[in-house]
Structures are given as C-alpha cells and as structure tokens.
N, C-alpha and C positions, 0 to 999 in steps of 0.2 A: 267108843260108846260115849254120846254126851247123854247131859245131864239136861233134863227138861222137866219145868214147872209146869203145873198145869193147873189153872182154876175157871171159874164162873165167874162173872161181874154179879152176881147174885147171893143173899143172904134166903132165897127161898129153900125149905126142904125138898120141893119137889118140881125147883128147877129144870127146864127145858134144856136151858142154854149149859146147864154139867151134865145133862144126859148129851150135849152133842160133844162136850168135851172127853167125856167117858168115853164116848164111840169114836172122838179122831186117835185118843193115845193108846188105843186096844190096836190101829196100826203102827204103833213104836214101838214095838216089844225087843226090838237090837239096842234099843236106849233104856237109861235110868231114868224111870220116870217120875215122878212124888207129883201126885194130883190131891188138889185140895179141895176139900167141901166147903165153902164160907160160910156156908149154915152153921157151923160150926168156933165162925169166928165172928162174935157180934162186938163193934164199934161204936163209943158212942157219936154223937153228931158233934163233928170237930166246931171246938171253938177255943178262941184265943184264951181266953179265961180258962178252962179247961184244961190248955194245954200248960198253962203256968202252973197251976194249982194242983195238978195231977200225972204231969208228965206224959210218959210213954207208956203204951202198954207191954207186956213181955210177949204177947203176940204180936202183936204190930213189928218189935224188933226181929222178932223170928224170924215173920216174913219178911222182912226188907232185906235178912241174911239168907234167907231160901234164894231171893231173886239173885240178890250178888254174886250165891254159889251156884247160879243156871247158867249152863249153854245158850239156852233158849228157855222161851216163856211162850205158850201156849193159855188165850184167854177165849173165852165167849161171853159175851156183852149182851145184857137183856135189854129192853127197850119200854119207857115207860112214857108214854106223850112223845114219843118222837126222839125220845132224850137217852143217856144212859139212867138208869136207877139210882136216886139220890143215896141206897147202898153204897155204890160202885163210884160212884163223884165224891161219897165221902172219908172213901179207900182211899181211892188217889191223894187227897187234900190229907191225909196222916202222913201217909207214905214223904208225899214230900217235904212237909214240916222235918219228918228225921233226916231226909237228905235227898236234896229238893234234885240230886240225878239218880235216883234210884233206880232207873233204868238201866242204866251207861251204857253203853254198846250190846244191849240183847236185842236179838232177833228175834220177832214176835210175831207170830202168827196169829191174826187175829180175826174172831168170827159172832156172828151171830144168830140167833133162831128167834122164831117168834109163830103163832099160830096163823097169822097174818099173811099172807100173799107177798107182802113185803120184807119178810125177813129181819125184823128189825134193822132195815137198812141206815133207817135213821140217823141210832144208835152207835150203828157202826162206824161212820162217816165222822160222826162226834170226836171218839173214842180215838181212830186213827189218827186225827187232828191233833189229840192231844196228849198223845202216848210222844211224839219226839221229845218233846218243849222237859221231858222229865230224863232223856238221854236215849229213850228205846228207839229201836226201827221195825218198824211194822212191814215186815218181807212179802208176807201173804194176809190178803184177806178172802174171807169165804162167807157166805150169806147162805141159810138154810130157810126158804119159806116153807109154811106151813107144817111146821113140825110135826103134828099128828098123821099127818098123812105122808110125807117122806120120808120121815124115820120112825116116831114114835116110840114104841117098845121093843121093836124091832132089830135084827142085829145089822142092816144092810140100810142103805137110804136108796130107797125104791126108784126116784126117778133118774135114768141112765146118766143124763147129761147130768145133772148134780150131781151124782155118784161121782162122775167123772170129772168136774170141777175140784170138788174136795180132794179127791186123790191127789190131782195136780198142785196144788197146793199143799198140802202136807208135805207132798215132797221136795216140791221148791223148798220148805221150810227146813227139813230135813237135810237138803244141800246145802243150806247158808248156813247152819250150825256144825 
C-alpha cells in the first residue's frame, strides 16, 4: 500500500481542479491517501524580506514533510491567463526556499480542469516544465476540458475516451509508485 498526497494548485473554495482530484483518489482506495484542501492553507506572497523577518510557516513545513513522507504526489493545476495561479507559483517559490528539492524522486501525476474546451492545458504544460527543476517526475499527465460538462457533480466523467484516458493514467501512475 503506498502513500499518496493529493492536492489542488488552488486556494479556491470551490475549486474544479480538487473536485477532479477528489474524483481520481476515490480510485485509490488500495492506497493511503491524505488529500488536501488548499483552501485551507493560505500563504502569504513570498518575498525575500518576508522570509528574513518571519521565517517559515508551520504549514508550509508540514507540507514539505507530507511530500517527503509520499510515494507519490497527485496534483491538479488551475489555469489563470494561460499560466498556473499566482496561488500555485507561489506554493512552489516557499516550498523551495525550505528545500529547493522538495520533490526528490516523487512520481507525480499531474492534471488539470478548466471549464474551457482547453483544459487548462496551458497550465499544465507550465507546471510539468517545472515540477523536475524541484527533484519531481511527472509520470502522468491528464487534461479534463470542460469540467461542467464532463464531470461536474457527477460521480463518473461522461465522455468515454476521457473516461478512459484518465483511467490510464491513474494507473500508469499507480504502477510507478
């Protein structure tokens, strides 16, 4: 049984991209899974002064020991101008100030939704770019367009071939861990 993290690149409440992360580890139920809400973990905007004058936060350290103690890391990436969420860029820029490989050798499955036709593919492409440079490997990636209408509230993602992309993917992900 491993251990697998699971979060949102998002500080939204009513994030898309943690309802599609909810919906891929509701297939890992053989695994240990600790999914996190970021909505719950607000940061402020990293800056150097800041980080002199105030340290670390004891969330910030928790999570950089969530990831150390993962198998795998399971993320979704929201997409704002094309870009990840200056949320989510300024997750990464803590993370790495504590320990600029905070990744080390996890296997990441990494995805993203958007209401978009696009899937925040943008985002994604960003994100995979820059998830090694911190020690991670990105094994899978999965793009979700149009969220309202392929998944939404939903307990299944309606369009077959997507359906069955994300399967494949989870599981590849599930074999490298």
């Amino acid at each position: 049984m491993a251990k697998i993290l699971a979060f949102a690149g998002s500080n939204s409440s009513r994030s898309i991209n943690y309802k599609l992360v909810k919906h891929t580890v509701s297939a890992m139920a053989d695994h240990e899974v600790r999914l996190l809400n970021m909505a719950n973990f607000p940061f402020p905007m990293y800056s150097e002064d800041y980080e002199r004058e105030n340290g670390y936060s004891n969330s910030l350290v928790e999570l950089k020991n969530d990831m150390a103690g993962a198998d795998g890391i399971v993320i979704s990436v929201n997409e704002h101008n094309g870009n990840p969420s200056a949320y989510f860029k300024n997750l990464l820029d803590w993370l790495s100030r504590l320990d600029r490989n905070f990744l080390e050798g996890k296997p990441i499955l990494l995805m993203a939704t958007s209401n978009g036709k696009r899937g925040a593919i943008g985002s994604l492409e960003v994100v995979r770019n820059m998830l090694p440079r911190f020690g991670g490997e990105v094994v899978e990636t999965f793009s979700l367009p149009s969220f309202s209408v392929n998944l939404g509230d939903g307990d299944a993602i309606v369009d077959a071939d997507l359906a069955e992309a994300h399967k494949a993917a989870v599981q590849n992900f599930l074999r490298k861990i």
